[in-house]
C-alpha positions as CSV (number, residue, x, y, z in Angstrom):
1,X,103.4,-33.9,42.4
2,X,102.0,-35.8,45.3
3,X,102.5,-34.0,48.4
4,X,103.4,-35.0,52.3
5,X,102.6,-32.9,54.8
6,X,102.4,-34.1,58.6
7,X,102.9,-32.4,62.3
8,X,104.7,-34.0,65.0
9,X,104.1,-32.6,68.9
10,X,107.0,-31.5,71.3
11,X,107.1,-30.1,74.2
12,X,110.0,-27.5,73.7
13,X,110.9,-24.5,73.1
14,X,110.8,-23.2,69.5
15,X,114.3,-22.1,69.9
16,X,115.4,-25.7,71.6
17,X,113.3,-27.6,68.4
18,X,115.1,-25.4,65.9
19,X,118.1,-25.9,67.6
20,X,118.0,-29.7,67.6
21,X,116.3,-29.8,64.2
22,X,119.6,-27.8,62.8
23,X,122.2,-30.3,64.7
24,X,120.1,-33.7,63.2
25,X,120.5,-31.7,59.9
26,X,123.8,-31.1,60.0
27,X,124.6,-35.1,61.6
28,X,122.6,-36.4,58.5
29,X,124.5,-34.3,55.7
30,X,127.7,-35.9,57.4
31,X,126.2,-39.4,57.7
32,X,124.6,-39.4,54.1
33,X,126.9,-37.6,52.0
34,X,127.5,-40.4,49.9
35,X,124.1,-40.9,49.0
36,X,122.7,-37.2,49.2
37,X,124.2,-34.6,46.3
38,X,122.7,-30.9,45.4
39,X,121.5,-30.2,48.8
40,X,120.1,-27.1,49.8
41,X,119.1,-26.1,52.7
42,X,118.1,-22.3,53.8
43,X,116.9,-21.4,57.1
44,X,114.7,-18.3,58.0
45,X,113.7,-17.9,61.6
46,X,112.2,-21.4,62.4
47,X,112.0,-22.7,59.1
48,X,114.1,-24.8,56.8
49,X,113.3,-24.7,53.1
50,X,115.9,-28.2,51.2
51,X,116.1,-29.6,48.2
52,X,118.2,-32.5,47.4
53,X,118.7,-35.5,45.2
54,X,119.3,-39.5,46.3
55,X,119.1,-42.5,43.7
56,X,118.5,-39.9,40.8
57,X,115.2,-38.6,42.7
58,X,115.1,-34.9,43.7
59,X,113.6,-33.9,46.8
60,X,112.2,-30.5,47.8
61,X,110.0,-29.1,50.7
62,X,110.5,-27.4,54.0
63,X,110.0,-27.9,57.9
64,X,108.4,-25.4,60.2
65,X,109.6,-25.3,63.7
66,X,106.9,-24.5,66.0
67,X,106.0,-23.9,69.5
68,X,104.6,-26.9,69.7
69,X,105.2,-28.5,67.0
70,X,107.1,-29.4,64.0
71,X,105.5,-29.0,60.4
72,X,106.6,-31.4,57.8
73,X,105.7,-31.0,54.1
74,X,107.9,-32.5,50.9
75,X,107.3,-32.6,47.5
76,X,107.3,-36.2,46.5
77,X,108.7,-37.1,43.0
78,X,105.9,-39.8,41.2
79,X,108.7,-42.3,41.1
80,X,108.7,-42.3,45.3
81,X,105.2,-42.0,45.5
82,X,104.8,-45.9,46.4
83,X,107.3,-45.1,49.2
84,X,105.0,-42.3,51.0
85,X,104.2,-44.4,54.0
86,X,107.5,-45.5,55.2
87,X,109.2,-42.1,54.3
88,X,106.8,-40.3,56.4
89,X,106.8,-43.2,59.2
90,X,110.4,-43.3,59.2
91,X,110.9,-39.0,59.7
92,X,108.0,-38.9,61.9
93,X,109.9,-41.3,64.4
94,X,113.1,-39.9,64.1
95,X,111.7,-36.3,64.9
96,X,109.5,-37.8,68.0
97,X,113.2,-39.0,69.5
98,X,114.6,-36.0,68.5
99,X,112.4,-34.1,69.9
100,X,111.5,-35.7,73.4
């Protein structure tokens, strides 16, 4: 199973990142509920282990809130695997605002 794993810089607090990183979660469940079924999500300190399915595709991997940084890394089915770039483009930039 291909694998994506990037880190995106902030300048926060761990506890501000995990905070922030919990309320875009919890916006996006809300937003994408149509879309998004089976999610689970489980958070331990700073960390958020998820799984999820969208377009018959499941989903799995977990984000690492950091001091200073945020640690991305997903399990990508092979059927999304032509859609690496603009998956990890697209969160990458939607953590950067969220965490400025």
């Amino acid at each position: 199973m291909p694998k994506l794993a990037f880190n995106v810089p902030h300048q926060l607090s761990q506890d501000e990142a995990t905070r922030r990183l919990k309320q875009r979660i919890a916006d996006a469940r809300q937003s994408y509920q149509q879309q998004v079924s089976g999610l689970e999500e489980k958070w331990i300190d700073g960390r958020l282990d998820f799984r999820f399915s969208t377009m018959g595709i499941t989903v799995k991997g977990h984000v690492t809130s950091a001091e200073a940084e945020v640690r991305v890394h997903v399990d990508l089915p092979l059927v999304a695997l032509p859609f690496r770039g603009t998956i990890e483009k697209q969160v990458r930039e939607e953590l950067r605002k969220l965490l400025v």
